[in-house]
N, C-alpha and C positions, 0 to 999 in steps of 0.2 A: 757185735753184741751177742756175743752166744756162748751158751754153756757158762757162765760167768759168775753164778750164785750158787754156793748147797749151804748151808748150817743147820745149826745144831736145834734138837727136836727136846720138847721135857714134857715130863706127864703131871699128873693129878691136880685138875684146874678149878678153880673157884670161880662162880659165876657172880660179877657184882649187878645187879641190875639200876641201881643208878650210879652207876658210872657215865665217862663218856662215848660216846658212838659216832660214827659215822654220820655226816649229813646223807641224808634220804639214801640210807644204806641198801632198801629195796627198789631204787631205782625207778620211785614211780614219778617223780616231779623232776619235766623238761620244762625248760625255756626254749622254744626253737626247736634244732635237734642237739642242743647240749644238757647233759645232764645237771642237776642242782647240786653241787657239790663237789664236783668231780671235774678233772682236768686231761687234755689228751694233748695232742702234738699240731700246732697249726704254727702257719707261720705265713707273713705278706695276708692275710684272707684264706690261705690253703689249708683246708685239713690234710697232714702229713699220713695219716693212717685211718682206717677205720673205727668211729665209736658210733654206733647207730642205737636206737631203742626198738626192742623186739618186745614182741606181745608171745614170747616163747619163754614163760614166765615161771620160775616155782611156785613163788607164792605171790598173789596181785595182780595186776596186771598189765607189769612191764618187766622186763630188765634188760641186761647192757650186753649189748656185742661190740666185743672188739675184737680186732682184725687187720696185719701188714698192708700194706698199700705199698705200689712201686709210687718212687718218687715223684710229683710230677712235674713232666716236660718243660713245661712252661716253666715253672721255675726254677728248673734247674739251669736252661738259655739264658733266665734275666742272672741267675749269678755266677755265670762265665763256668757252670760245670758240662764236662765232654763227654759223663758219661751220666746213667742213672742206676737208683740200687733200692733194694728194698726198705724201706720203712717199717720197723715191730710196730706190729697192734701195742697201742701204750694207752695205759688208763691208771691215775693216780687220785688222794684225794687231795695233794701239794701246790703249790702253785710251782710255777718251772720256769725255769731260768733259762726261755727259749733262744737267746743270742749267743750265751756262751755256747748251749746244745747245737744250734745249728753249725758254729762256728768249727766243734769238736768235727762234726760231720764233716765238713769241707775243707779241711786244712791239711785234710790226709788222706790216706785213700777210701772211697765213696763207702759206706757202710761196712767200714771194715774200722770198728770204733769201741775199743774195750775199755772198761767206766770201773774203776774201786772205787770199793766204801766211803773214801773220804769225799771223793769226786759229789757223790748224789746228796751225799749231805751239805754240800756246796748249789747244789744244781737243787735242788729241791727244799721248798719252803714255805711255813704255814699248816704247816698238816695238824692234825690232831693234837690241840691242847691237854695232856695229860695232870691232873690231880692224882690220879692213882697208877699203881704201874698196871699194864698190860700182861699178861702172859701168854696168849695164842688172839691167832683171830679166824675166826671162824664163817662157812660161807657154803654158799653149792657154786656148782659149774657146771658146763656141759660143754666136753669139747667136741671139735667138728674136724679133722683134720683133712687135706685134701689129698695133700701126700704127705704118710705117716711116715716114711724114711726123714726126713727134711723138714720136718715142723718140731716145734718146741712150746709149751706155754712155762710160765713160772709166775708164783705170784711172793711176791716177794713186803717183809715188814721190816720200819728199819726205825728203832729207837731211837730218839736224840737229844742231847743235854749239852749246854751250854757250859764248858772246861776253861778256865782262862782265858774268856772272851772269845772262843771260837767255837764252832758247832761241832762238835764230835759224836759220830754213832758210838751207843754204850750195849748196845746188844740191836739184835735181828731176828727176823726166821725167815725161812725159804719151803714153799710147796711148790712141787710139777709132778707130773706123771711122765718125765723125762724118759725113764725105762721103757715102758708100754705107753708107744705115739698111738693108740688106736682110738676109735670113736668111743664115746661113754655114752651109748644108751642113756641119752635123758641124763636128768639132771644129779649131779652125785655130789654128799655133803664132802667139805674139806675143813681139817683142822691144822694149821698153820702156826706149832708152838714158837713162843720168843723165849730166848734166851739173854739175860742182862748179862754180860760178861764185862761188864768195867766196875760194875758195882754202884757206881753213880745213878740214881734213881733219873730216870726219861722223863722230860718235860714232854715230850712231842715223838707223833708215833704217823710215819709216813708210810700209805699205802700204795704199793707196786703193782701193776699185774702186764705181762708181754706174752706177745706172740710171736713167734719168729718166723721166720721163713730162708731160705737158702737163696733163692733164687729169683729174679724177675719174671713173673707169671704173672697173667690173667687173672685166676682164682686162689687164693688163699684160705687156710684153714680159719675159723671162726672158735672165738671162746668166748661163750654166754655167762654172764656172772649173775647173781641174785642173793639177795638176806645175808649180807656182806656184814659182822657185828665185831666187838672186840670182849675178849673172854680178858677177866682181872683176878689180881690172887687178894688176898686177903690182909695187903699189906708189904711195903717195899721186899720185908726180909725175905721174904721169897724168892727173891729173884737176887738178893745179894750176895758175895760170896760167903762164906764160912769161916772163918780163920780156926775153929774149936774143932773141925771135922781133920780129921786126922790120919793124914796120907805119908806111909811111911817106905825106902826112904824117899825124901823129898827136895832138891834135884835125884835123879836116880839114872842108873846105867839104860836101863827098861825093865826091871822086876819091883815089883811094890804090892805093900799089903794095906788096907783101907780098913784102920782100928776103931773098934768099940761100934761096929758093925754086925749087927746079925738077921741074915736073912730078908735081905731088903734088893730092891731093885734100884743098878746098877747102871751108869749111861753115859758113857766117855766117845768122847767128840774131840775135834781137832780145832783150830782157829779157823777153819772153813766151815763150821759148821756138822763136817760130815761126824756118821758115826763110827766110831774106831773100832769099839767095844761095847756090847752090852747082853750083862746077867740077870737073870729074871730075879735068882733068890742067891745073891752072895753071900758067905758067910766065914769070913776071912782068907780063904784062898790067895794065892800068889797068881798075880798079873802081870804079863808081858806085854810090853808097847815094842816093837820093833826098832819101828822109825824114831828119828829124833826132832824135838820140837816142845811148841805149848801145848798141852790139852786140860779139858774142864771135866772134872769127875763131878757126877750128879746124883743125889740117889734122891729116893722118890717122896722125901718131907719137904724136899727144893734148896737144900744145902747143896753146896758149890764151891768145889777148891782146885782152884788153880795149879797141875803137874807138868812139869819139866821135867824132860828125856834127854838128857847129854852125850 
């Protein structure tokens, strides 16, 4: 499970304030040592990973660490496994489909278990009943890393809508400071845009957040979350594609001009999310995509049209 998420980032967001949120998004209300809301990896009575509640708090006076754990021993003897392997820090607000997830685990080799899109939207469920769409979600962290070669966090959002009776993601986002493993001094605000790329408006909006680790070790690096919220636009069209926006030509070699455009910012992405391209102030210039593929041209009203490279 690593390295396994980027997409695609959009800008200028409207804040809806009643919309809906997160249960106990600031992480103040435990039962025990589980959070109110919020879901991690256990299984037989074991916690698989780290979620503990720290009084290392932004705002109030709680929030969530989580943090890899190696497997544990014990369970891994009662289920006939010879070796053991790390377990990601995982903390969601879905419920989780722990038998098929464990099963994915052990059917192959010990944590060495890579999950698509479709997978999680199978494996995870109950999240966020959406009325309105999403467009970012917004939070602080503080990460902790212990060895900054070998650690990873990502916090990952994954929209979901119900397509001919089966669960299909219709858009996502993805934040980490994958590039810079270093410690973050305290707590640092994150914004995590989503992107709807099916078009189909999200019933249900499931939150991610891992920590990785490489290796079986003693100590693992630690990610503090706190004031975890979901930012809304001001209505589906926002996040739906465009069919009026006018990308020309369209399949194309890799040259294209994006018409009845002036002076606007510019945000082409790939179907992973990443960015390809982007112009602060475009104003009809000729574009080159190299590679061939889908990608989602964006400009900053939140019009969205689907280009193909042949």
């Amino acid at each position: 499970m690593k390295k396994f998420l980027s997409f695609l980032t959009v800008a200028f967001l409207v804040l809806s304030l009643n919309a809906q949120q997160f249960n106990n998004s600031g992480f103040e209300t435990w039962v025990g040592n589980a959070p109110q809301g919020w879901n991690s990896l256990g299984y037989m009575g074991y916690n698989l990973c780290k979620v503990a509640k720290s009084t290392d708090a932004h705002s109030g006076n709680f929030a969530i660490e989580v943090a890899p754990q190696n497997f544990p021993p014990v369970l891994a003897t009662i289920m006939g496994m010879e070796e053991t392997f790390v377990v990601p820090g995982f903390l969601t607000n879905a419920t989780i489909d722990m038998a098929t997830l464990i099963q994915m685990f052990t059917s192959g080799t010990a944590g060495d278990v890579e999950m698509d899109m479709q997978t999680f939207a199978n494996l995870f469920t109950d999240g966020l009943a959406l009325t309105e769409q999403p467009t970012a979600i917004t939070g602080y962290y503080n990460f902790v890393p212990v060895d900054a070669e070998n650690s990873l966090f990502a916090i990952l959002g994954l929209m979901v809508a119900e397509i001919e009776g089966q669960r299909q993601i219709v858009g996502m986002g993805y934040y980490s400071n994958e590039e810079i493993m270093v410690k973050s001094e305290g707590y640092q605000e994150f914004t995590m845009d989503l992107m709807n790329f099916a078009g189909t408006p999200a019933t249900e909006l499931i939150f991610l957040a891992l920590v990785e680790s490489e290796e079986v070790a003693v100590n693992f690096s630690s990610l503090f979350l706190d004031d975890v919220n979901v930012v809304y636009s001001s209505g589906v069209e926002a996040l739906s594609f465009d069919n009026t926006l006018s990308v020309y030509p369209n399949p194309t070699s890799g040259d294209f001009r994006i018409e009845g455009v002036n002076d606007s910012r510019i945000v082409i992405t790939n179907t992973l999310g990443q960015v390809v391209e982007q112009i602060e102030h475009y104003k009809g210039q000729n574009i080159r995509l190299n590679d061939k593929g889908v990608y989602f041209v964006r400009l900053d009203n939140g019009s969205v049209r689907k280009l193909i490279v042949e």
